[in-house]
N, C-alpha and C positions, 0 to 999 in steps of 0.2 A: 297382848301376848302373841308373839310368833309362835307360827308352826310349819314344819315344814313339811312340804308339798311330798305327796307320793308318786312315784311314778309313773307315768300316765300307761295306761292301757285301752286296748281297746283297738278297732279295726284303725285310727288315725297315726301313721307313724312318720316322723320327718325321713323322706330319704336324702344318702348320701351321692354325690356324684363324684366322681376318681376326674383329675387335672388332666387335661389334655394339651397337647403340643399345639399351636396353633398351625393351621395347613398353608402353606404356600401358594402364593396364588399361582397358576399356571404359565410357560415360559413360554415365548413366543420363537418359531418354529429356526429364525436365523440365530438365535440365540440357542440352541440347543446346540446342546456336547456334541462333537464329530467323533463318527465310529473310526477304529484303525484299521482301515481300509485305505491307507495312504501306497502311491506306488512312487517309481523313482523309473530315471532314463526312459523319458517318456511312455511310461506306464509300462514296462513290460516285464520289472524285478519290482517286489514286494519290500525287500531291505537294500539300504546302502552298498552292504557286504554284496551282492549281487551281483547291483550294478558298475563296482569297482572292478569284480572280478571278468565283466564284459569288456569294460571299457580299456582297461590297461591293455590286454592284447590286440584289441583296434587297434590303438593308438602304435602299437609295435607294427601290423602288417603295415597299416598306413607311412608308416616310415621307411619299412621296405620296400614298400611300392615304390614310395619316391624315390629313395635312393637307385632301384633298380632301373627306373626312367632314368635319372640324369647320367646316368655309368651307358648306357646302354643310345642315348638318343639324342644326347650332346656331342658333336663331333667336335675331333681332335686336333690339335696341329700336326699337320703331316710330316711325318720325316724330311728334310730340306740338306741335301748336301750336291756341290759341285764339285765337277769332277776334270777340266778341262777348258780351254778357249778353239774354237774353229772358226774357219777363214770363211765368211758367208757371201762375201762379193767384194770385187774389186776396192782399192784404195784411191781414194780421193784424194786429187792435187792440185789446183790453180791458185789464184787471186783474188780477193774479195776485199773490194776499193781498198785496193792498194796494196793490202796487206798479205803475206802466204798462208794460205788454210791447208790442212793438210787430215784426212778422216780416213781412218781405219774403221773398218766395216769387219766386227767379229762379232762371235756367236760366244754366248756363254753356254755349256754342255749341263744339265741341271739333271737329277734325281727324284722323284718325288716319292716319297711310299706312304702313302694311307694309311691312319690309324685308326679311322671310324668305323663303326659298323654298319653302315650304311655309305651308297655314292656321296661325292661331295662334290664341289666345283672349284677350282681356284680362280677367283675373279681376273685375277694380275698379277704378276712379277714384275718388278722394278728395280732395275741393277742403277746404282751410281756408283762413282768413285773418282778416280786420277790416278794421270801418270805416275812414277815413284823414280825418281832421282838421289842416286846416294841416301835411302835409306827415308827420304824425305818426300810426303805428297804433295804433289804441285798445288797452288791455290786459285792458278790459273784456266790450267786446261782440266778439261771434265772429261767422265765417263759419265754416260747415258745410254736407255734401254729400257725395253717394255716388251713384255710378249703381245703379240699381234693380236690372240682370241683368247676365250677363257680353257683352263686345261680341264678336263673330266677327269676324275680321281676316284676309279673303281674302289671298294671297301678293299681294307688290306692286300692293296694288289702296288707294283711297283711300277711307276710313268717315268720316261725320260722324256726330255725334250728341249731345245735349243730355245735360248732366249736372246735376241738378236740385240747389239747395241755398237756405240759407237764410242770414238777415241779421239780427239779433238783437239790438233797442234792449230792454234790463230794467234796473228802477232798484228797489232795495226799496222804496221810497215816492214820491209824487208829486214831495216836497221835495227829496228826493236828484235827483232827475231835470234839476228845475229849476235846482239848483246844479253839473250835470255838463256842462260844453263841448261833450261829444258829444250829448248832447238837444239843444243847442242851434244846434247847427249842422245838427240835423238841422230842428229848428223853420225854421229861415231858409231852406234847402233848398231844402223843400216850400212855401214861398212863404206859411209861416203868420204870419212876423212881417211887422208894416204898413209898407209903403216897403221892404222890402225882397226884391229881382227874386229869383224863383225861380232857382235851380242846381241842375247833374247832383248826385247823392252818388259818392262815390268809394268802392271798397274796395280794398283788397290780398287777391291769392288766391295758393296753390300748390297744384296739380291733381298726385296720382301715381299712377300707375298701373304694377302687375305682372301679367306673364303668368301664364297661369294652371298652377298645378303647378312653373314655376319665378320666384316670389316674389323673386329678385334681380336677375331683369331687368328694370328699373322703365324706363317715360318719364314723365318730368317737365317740368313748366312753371310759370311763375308770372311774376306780374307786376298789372296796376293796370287796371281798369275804372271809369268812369261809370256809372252807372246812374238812370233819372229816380225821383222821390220820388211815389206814386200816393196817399197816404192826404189826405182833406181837411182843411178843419178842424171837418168835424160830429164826424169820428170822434176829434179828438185831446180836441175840448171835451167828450167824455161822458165819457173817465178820468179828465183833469186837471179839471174843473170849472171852477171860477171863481179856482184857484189859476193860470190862464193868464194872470189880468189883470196876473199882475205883468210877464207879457212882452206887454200892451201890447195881448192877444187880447179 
């Protein structure tokens, strides 16, 4: 026969224990969370917002710095305009094997006005060009010309000053001379054929000029002068001789 059990009493009781969460083991110190203590622009704003609002106006003076540099310390090309041809030395006449040479020694009258803000220096001017014959430049004879020394070019101040070159009638022989349009209008020019009225001569020039040390900043000019014919006819009859008489001298 069963029976069933009474309740136990007495000082012996089972205790209970409540579930616990198991504990984590502890984390190693690289591994630990990073506080937000973060900075930005090399530590000196706490947020982005911050450091954007530094940085964009930088980035603005720094622009106007530069641009105020290059406006202010880049120089210019200076104003280039001519105004004139002058008579700087006597006109060249003879013979050179065989042939008549014949050099006009003129000055081109130049302008220069400075647009920098600061001195500048013009390394050189260099005129070329030719004669001009009915409308036409010669392909034979030259204009040539250099300025002697470099010009100083005060900040916004205005330089004149001559630039010396030359005008160059050569023929290899008397014959060639007298069969070339351009002897020949230089002949009638200078007032050496009979009945007919002396005239300026024309040439075509282009004057260029670079600063010095920067060779890309050039001013340039060009364009067409008169100039008077000063040779007689004592000096043209002692190359040509009496082969002039075919033009009539």
């Amino acid at each position: 026969m069963s029976m069933s059990q009474p309740p136990r009493s007495g000082l012996y009781q089972p205790v209970q224990y409540a579930q616990q969460a198991p504990t984590a083991p502890p984390m190693d110190e690289k591994y630990m969370p990073m506080s937000n203590n973060r900075r930005y622009c090399c530590g000196l704003f706490s947020s982005r917002k911050g450091c954007l609002w530094c940085f964009i106006p930088c980035c603005v003076f720094i622009l106007i710095a530069i641009a105020l540099i290059l406006f202010f310390c880049i120089p210019r090309e200076p104003n280039f305009d001519a105004y004139g041809v002058s008579y700087t030395n006597q006109t060249t006449v003879k013979l050179v094997n065989g042939g008549p040479f014949i050099q006009f020694n003129l000055g081109l009258n130049v302008s220069l006005y400075s647009l920098s803000y600061y001195p500048t220096t013009l390394a050189s001017i260099d005129v070329t060009g030719a004669p001009v014959v009915n409308g036409q430049q010669s392909k034979t004879l030259a204009v040539n010309g250099t300025n002697p020394k470099p010009i100083y070019l005060p900040s916004f101040t205005n330089v004149s000053t001559v630039i010396p070159f030359t005008v160059i009638y050569n023929a290899s022989s008397v014959a060639a001379a007298l069969a070339d349009p351009l002897w020949g209008d230089l002949f009638e020019a200078c007032g050496l054929i009979p009945l007919v009225k002396a005239r300026p001569l024309q040439l075509a020039y282009s004057a260029t000029g670079s600063l010095q040390g920067l060779e890309f900043i050039k001013a340039t000019k060009s364009g067409s002068y008169n100039y008077t014919c000063v040779i007689t006819a004592s000096e043209v009859t002692a190359i040509f001789g009496t082969a002039l008489a075919t033009l009539g001298l």
